[in-house]
LOLO-453092 format. One record per residue (C-alpha): x, z, y; chain; residue in three letters. Coordinates in steps of 0.05 Angstrom, whole numbers. Layout:
{xx=X	zz=Z	yy=Y	cadena=A	residuo=ALA}
...
***
This chain:
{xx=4319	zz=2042	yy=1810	cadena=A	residuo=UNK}
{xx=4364	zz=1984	yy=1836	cadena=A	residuo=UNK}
{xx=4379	zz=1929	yy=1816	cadena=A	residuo=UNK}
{xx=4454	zz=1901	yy=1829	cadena=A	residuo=UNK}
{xx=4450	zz=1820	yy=1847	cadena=A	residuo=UNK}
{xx=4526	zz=1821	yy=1841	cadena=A	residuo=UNK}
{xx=4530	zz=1851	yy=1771	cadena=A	residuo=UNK}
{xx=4546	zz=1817	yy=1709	cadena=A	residuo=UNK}
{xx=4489	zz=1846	yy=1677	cadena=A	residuo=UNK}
{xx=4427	zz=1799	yy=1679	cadena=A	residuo=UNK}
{xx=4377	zz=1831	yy=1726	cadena=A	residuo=UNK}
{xx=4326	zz=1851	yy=1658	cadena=A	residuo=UNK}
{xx=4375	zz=1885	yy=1619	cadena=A	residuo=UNK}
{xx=4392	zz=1932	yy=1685	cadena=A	residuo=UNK}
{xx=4316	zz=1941	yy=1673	cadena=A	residuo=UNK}
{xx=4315	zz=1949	yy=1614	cadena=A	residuo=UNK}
{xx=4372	zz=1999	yy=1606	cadena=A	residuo=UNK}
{xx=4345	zz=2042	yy=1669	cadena=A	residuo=UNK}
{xx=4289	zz=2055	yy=1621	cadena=A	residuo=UNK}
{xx=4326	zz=2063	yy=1559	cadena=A	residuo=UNK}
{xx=4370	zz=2115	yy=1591	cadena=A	residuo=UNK}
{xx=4318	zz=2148	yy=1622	cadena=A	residuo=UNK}
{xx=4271	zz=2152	yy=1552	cadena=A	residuo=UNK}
{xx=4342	zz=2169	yy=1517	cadena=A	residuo=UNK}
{xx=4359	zz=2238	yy=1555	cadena=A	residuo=UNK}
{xx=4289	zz=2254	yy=1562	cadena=A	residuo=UNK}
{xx=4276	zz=2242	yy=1636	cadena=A	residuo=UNK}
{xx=4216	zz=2208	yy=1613	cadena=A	residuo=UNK}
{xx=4180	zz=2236	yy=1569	cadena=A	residuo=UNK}
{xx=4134	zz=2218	yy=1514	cadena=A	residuo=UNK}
{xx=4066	zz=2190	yy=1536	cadena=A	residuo=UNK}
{xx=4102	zz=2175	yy=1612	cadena=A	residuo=UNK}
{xx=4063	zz=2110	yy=1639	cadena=A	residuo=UNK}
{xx=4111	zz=2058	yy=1659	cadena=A	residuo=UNK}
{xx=4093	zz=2020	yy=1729	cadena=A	residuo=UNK}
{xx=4057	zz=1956	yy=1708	cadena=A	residuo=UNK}
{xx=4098	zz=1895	yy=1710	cadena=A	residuo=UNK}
{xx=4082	zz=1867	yy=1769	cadena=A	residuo=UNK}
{xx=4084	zz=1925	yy=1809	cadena=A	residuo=UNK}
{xx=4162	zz=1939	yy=1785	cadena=A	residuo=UNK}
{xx=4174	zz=1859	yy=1796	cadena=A	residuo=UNK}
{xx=4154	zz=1864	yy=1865	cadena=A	residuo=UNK}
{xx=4183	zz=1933	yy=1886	cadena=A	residuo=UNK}
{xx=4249	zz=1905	yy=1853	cadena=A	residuo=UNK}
{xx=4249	zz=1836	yy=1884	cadena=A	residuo=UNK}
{xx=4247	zz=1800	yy=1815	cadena=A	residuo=UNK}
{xx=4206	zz=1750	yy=1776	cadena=A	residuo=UNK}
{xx=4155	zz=1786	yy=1731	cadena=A	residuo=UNK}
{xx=4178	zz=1745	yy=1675	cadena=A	residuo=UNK}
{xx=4242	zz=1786	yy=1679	cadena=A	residuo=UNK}
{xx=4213	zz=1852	yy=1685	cadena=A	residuo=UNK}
{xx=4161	zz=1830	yy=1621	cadena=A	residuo=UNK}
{xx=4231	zz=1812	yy=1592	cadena=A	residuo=UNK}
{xx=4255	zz=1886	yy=1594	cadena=A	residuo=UNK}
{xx=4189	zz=1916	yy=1572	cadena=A	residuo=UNK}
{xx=4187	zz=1870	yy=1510	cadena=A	residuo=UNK}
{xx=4252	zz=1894	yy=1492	cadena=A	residuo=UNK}
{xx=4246	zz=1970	yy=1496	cadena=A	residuo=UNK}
{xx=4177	zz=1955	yy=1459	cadena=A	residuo=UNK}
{xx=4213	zz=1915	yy=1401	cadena=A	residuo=UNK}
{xx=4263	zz=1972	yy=1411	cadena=A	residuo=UNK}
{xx=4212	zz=2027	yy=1401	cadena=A	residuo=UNK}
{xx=4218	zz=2056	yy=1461	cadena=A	residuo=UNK}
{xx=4150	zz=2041	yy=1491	cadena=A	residuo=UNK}
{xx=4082	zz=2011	yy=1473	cadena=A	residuo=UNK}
{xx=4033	zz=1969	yy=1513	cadena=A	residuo=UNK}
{xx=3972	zz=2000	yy=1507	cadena=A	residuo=UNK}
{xx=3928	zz=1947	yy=1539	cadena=A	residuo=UNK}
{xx=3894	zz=1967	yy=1604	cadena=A	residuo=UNK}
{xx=3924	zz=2042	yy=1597	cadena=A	residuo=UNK}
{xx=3993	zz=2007	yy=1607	cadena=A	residuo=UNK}
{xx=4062	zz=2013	yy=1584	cadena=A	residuo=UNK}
{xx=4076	zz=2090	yy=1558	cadena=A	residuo=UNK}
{xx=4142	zz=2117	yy=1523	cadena=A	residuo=UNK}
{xx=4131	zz=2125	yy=1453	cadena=A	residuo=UNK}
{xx=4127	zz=2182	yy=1403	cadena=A	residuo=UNK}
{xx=4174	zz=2136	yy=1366	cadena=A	residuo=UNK}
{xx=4225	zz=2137	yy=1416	cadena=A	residuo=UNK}
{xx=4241	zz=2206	yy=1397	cadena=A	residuo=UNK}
{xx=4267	zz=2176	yy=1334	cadena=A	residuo=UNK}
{xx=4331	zz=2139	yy=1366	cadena=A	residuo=UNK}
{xx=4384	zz=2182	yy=1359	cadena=A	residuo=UNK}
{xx=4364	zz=2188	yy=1283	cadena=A	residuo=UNK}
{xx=4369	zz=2105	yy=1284	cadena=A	residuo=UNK}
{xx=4440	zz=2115	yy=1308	cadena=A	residuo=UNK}
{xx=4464	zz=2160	yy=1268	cadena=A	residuo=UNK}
{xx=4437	zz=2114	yy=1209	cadena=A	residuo=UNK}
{xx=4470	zz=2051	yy=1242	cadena=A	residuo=UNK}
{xx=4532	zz=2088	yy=1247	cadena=A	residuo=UNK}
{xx=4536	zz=2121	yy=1174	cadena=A	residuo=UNK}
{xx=4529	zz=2053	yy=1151	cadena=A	residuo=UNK}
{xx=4582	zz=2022	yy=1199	cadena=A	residuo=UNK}
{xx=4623	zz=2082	yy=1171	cadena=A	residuo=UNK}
{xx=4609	zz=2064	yy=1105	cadena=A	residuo=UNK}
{xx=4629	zz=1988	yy=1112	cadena=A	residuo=UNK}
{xx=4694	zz=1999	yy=1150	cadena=A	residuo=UNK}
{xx=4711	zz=2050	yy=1094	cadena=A	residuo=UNK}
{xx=4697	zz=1995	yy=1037	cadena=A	residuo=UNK}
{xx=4731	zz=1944	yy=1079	cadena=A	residuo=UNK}
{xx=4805	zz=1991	yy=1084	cadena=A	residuo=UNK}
{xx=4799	zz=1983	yy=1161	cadena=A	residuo=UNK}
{xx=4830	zz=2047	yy=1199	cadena=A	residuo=UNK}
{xx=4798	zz=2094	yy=1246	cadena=A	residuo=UNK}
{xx=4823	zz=2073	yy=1305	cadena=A	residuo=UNK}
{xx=4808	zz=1993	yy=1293	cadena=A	residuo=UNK}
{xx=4739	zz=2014	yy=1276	cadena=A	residuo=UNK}
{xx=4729	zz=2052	yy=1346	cadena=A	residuo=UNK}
{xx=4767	zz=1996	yy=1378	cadena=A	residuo=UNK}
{xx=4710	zz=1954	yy=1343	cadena=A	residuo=UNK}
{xx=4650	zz=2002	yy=1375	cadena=A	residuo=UNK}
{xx=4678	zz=2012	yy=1442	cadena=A	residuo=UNK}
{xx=4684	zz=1925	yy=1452	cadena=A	residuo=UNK}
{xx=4621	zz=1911	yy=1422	cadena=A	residuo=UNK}
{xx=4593	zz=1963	yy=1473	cadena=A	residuo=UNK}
{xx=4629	zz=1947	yy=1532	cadena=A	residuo=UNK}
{xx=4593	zz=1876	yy=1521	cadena=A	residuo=UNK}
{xx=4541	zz=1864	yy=1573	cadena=A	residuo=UNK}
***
């Protein structure tokens, strides 16, 4: 993993999407250990606070668990995202339907609110 000091994205969400991607298309798998905080901090030249930043997230995202001394491990739950997607996205369907709004606004919609960083 790198980090990019030139991006646009803050330094912890680069983090924390590395991981996200990674526990998305499987590349880690359930029960993978994470490297502890500190350890990523210093082999990525940040501030643990930033890296503890990203972990907190893809915990309150599901995605991993702390497990104490055993350490930051993906979770069984984060086999479960794709389902959370498609329910976010049947019910964005569902609202742009009741609100009239066309197709093509409503992707227009998706694709800027995911192009933010």
């Amino acid at each position: 993993m790198r980090i990019d000091p030139d991006s646009d994205v803050p330094p912890y969400e680069q983090v924390r999407l590395h991981f996200a991607q990674a526990i998305n298309n499987r590349a880690l798998a359930v029960g993978a250990k994470l490297p502890t905080v500190r350890a990523l901090a210093a082999d990525l030249g940040l501030a643990v606070n930033t890296v503890a930043r990203a972990y907190r997230e893809l915990e309150e995202a599901g995605l991993v668990e702390t497990r104490g001394r055993a350490g930051t491990v993906v979770s069984a739950r984060s086999d479960r995202s794709r389902e959370r997607v498609l329910r976010a996205a049947t019910s964005y369907a569902a609202t742009v339907a009741e609100l009239g709004i066309s197709k093509r606004e409503a992707l227009d919609i998706v694709t800027a609110a995911l192009d933010q960083p």
